[in-house]
TORKOL-4160 file (C-alpha; in steps of 0.2 Angstrom, whole numbers, padded with zeros to 4 digits, m for minus):
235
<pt num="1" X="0000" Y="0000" Z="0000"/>
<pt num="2" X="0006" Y="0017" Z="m0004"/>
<pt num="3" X="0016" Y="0026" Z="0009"/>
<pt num="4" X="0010" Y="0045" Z="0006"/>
<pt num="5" X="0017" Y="0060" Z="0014"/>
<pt num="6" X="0009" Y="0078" Z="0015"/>
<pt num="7" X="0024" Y="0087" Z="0022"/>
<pt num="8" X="0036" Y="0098" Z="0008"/>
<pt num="9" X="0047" Y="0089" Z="0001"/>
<pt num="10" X="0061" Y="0089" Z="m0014"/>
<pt num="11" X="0056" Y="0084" Z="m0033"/>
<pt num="12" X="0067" Y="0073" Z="m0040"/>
<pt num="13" X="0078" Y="0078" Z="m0054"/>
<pt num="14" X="0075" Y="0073" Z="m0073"/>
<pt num="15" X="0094" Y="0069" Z="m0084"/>
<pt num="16" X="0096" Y="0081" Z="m0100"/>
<pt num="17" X="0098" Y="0074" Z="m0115"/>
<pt num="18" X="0118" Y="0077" Z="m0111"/>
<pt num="19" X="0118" Y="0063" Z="m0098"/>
<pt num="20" X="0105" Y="0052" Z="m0108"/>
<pt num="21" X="0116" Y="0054" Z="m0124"/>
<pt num="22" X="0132" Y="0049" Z="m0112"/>
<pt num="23" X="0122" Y="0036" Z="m0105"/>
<pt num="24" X="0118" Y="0029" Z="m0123"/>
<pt num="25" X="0137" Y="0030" Z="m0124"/>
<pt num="26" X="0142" Y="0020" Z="m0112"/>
<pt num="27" X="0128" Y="0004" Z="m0114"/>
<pt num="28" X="0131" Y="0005" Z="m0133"/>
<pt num="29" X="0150" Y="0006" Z="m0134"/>
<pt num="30" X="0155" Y="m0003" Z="m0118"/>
<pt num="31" X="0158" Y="0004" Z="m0101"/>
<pt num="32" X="0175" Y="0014" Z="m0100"/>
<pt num="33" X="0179" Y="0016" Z="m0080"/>
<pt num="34" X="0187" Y="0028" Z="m0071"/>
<pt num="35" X="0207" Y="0026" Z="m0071"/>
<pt num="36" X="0206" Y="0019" Z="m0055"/>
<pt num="37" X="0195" Y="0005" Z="m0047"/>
<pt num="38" X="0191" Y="0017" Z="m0032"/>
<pt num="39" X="0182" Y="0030" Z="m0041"/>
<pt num="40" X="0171" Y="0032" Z="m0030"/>
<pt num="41" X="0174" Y="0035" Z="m0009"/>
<pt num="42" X="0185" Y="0045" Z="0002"/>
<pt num="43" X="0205" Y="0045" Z="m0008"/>
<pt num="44" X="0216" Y="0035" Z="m0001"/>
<pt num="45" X="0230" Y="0037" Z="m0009"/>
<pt num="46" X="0246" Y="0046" Z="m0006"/>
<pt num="47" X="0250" Y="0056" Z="m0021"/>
<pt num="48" X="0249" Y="0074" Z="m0023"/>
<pt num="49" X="0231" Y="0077" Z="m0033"/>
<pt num="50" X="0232" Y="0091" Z="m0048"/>
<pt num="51" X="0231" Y="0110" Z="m0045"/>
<pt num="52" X="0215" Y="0115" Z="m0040"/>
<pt num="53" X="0215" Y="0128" Z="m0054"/>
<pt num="54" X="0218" Y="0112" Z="m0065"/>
<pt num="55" X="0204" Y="0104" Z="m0059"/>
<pt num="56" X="0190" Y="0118" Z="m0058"/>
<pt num="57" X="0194" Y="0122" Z="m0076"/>
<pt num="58" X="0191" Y="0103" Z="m0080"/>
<pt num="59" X="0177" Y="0104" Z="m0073"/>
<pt num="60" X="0171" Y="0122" Z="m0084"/>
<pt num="61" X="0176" Y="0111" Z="m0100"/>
<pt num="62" X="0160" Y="0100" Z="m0096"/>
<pt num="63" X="0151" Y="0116" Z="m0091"/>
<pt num="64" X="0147" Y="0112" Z="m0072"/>
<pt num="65" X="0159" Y="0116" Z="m0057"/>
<pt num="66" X="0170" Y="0106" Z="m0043"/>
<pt num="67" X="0158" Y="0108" Z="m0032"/>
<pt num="68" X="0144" Y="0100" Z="m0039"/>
<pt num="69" X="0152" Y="0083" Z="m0044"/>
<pt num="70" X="0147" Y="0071" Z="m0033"/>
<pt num="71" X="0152" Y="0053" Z="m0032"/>
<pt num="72" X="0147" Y="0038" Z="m0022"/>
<pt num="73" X="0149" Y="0018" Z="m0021"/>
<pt num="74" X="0140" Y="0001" Z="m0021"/>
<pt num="75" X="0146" Y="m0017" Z="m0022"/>
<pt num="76" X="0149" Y="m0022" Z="m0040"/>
<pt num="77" X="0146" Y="m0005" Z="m0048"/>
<pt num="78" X="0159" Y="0006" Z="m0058"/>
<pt num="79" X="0158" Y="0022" Z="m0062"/>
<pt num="80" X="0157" Y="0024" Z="m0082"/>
<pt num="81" X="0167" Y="0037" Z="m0087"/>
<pt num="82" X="0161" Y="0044" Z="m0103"/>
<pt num="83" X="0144" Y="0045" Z="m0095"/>
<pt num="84" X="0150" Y="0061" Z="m0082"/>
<pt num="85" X="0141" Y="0079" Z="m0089"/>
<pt num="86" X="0131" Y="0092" Z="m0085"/>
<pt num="87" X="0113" Y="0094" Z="m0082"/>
<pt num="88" X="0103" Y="0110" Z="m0082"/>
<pt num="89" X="0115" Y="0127" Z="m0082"/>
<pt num="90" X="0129" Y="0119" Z="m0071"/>
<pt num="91" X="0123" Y="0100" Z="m0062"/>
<pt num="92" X="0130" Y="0087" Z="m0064"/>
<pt num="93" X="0127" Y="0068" Z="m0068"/>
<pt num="94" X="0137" Y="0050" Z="m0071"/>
<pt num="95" X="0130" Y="0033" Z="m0072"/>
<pt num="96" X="0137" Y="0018" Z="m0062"/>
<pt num="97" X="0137" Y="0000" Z="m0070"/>
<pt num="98" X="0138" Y="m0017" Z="m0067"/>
<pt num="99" X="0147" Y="m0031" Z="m0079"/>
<pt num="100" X="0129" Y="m0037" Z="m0081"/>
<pt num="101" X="0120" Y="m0022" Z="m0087"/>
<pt num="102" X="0115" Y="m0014" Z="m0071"/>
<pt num="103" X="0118" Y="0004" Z="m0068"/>
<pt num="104" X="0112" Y="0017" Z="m0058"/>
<pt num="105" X="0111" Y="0035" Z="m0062"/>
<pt num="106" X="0118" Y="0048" Z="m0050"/>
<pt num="107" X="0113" Y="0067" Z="m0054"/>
<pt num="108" X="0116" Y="0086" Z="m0044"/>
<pt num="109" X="0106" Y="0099" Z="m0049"/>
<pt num="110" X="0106" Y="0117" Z="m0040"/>
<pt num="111" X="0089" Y="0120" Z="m0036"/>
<pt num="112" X="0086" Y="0124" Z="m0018"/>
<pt num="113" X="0071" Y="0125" Z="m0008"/>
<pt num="114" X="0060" Y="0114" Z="m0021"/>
<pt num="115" X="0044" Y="0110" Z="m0013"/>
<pt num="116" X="0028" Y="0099" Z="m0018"/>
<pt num="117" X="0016" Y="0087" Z="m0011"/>
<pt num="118" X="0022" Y="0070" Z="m0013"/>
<pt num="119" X="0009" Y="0061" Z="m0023"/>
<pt num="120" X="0011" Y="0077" Z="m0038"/>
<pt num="121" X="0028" Y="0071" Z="m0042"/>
<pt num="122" X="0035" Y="0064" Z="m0056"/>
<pt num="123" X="0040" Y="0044" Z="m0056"/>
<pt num="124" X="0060" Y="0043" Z="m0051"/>
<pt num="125" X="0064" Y="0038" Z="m0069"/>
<pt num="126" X="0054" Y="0053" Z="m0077"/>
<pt num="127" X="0041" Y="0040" Z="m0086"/>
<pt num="128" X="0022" Y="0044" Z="m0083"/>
<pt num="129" X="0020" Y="0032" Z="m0070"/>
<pt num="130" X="0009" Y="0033" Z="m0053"/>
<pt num="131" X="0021" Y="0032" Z="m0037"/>
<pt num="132" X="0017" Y="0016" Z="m0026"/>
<pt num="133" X="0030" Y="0023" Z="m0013"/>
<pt num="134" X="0035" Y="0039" Z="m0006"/>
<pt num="135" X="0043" Y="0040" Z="0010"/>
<pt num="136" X="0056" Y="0047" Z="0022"/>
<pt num="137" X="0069" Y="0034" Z="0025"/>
<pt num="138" X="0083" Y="0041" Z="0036"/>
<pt num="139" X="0089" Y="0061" Z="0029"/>
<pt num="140" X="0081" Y="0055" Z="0012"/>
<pt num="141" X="0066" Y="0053" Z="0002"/>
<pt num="142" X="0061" Y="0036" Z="m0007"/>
<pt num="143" X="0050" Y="0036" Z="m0019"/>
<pt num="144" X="0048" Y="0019" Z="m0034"/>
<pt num="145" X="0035" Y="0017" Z="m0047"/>
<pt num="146" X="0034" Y="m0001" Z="m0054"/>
<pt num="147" X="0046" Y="m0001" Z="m0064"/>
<pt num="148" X="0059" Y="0013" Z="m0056"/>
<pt num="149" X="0064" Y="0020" Z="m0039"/>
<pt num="150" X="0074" Y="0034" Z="m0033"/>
<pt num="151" X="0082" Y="0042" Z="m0019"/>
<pt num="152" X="0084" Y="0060" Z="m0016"/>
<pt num="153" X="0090" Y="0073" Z="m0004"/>
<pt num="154" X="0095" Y="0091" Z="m0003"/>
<pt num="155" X="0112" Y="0096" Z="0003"/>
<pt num="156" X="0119" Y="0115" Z="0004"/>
<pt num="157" X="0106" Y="0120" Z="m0009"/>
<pt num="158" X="0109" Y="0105" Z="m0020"/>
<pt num="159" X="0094" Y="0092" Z="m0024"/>
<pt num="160" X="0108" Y="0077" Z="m0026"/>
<pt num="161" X="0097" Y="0060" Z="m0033"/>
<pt num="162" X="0104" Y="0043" Z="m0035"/>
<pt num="163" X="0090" Y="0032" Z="m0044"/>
<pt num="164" X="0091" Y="0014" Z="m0055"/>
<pt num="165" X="0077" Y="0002" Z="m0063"/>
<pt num="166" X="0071" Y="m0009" Z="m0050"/>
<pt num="167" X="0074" Y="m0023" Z="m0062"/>
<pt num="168" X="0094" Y="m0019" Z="m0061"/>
<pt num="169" X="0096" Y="m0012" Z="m0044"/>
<pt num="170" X="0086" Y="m0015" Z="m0029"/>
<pt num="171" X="0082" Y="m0004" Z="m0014"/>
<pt num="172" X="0095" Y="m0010" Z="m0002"/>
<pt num="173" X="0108" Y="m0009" Z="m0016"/>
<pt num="174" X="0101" Y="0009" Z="m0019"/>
<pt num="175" X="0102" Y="0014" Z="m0003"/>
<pt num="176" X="0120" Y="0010" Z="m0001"/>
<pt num="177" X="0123" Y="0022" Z="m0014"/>
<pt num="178" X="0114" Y="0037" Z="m0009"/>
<pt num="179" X="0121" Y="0036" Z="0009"/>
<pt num="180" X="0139" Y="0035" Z="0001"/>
<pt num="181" X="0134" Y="0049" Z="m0012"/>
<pt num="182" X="0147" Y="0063" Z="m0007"/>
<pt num="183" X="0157" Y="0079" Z="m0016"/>
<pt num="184" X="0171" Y="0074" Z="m0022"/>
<pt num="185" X="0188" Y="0076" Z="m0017"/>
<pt num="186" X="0202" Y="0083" Z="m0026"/>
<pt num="187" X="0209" Y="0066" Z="m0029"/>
<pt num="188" X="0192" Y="0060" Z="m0034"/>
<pt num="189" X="0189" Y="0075" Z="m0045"/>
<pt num="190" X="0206" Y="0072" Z="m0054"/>
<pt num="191" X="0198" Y="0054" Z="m0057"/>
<pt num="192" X="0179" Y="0058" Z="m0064"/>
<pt num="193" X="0182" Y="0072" Z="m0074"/>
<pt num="194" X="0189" Y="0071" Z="m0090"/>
<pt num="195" X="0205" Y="0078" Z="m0097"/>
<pt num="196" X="0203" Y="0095" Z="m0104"/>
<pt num="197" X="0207" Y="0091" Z="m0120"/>
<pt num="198" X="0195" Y="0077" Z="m0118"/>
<pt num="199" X="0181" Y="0086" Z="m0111"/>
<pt num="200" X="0164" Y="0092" Z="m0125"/>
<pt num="201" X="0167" Y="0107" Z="m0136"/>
<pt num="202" X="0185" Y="0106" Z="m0131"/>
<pt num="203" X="0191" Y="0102" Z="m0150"/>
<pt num="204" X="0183" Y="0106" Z="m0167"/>
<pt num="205" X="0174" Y="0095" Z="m0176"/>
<pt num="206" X="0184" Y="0082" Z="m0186"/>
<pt num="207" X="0200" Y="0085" Z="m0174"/>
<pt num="208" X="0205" Y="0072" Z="m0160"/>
<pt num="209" X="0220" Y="0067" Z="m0151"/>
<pt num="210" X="0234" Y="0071" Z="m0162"/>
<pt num="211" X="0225" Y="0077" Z="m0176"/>
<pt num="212" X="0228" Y="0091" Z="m0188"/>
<pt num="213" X="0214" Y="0103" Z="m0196"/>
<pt num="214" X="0207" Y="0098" Z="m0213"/>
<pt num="215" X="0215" Y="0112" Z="m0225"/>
<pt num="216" X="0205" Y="0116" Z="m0241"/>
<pt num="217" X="0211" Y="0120" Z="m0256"/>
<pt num="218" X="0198" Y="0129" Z="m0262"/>
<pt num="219" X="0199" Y="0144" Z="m0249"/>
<pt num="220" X="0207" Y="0160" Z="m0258"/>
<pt num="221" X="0219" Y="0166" Z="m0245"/>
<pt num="222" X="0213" Y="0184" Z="m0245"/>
<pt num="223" X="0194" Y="0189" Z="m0246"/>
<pt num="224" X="0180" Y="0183" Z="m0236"/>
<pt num="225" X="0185" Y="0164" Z="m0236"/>
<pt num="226" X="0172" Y="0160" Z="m0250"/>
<pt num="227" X="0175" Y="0142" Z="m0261"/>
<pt num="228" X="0186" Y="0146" Z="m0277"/>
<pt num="229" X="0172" Y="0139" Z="m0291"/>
<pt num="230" X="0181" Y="0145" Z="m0305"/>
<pt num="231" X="0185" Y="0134" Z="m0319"/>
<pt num="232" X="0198" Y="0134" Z="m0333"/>
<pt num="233" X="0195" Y="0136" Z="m0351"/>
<pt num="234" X="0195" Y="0117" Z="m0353"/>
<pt num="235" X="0178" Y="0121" Z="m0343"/>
């Protein structure tokens, strides 16, 4: 039986098509991990991490900032790393995946002080479904639908949401990751956030890694850059 709740509460956050087209990336073309298998949790490690200038304008080369990239942990799950973008003007969102498919979608959004009754939100995974749960559990809200569940809280004016299929990930599992959802350290920054080179909109079309620009030959090398279409006499 639905668990319904009348007191304010946060709405969960829908992934722009940035993250979705990341997430097609990484279930269509394999999942690429961070560099290292702790991509997730407090650093351990004992080398120095980058200059924090370094890592701030990484993270302005995927159009959020530092301080909303968020990571967090489960049992089995990896953090994909060509999933990591932006939502809205300046989130931030990455996927987790299992070997066997499974994945659960972590996402930060700056939207402080959202309020709504709980049975007028949307389902967790953003599909038109009617919620069969929505409750507080611990500092967090729970909602699921039948096929998807979520769960969300609001931290120094961020709505941070960690959400899956309940087919791939279930509640317990879920759980684990929202408690250990957490903004990322400088090493962990250095380890989710891509290159800047790497990052979207970093290089212009049709240059990668190593790559030189495309010359034409049929640019004139004064003028307004207009294709040279004359002909010879031969025609």
């Amino acid at each position: 039986m639905a668990s319904h709740s009348r007191r304010p509460r946060i709405r969960p956050v829908l992934l722009t098509m940035t993250l979705a087209s990341a997430l097609a990336a990484a279930t269509g073309c394999g999942t690429v991990p961070a560099p290292s298998s702790e991509a997730a949790g407090p650093s351990a490690t004992a080398a120095p991490a980058p200059d924090r200038a370094e890592l701030e304008a990484r993270a302005r080369a995927v159009q959020t900032v530092a301080e909303h990239v968020w990571v967090t942990e489960a049992a089995g799950y990896t953090l994909a790393r060509q999933s990591v973008g932006v939502i809205g003007d300046d989130g931030f969102g990455s996927v987790y995946t299992t070997p066997g498919g499974g994945q659960i979608q972590l996402s930060v959004e700056r939207r402080p002080h959202t309020e709504t009754d709980c049975g007028d939100d949307p389902a967790p995974t953003g599909a038109p479904e009617p919620l069969v749960t929505c409750e507080r559990d611990g500092e967090q809200w729970y909602r699921a639908t039948e096929s998807g569940h979520a769960y969300t809280q609001e931290q120094e004016g961020l709505v941070v949401s960690v959400r899956g299929k309940l087919a791939e990930v279930d509640r317990a599992t879920l759980r684990v990751a929202a408690r250990a959802a957490h903004r990322a350290d400088d090493h962990e920054l250095d380890r989710v956030l891509p290159p800047a080179d790497e990052a979207p909109g970093q290089r212009p079309p049709g240059e990668g890694p190593g790559q030189q620009p495309v010359e034409r030959g049929d640019l004139p090398p004064v003028g307004d850059g207009a294709p040279n279409n004359d002909v010879g006499t031969s025609g």
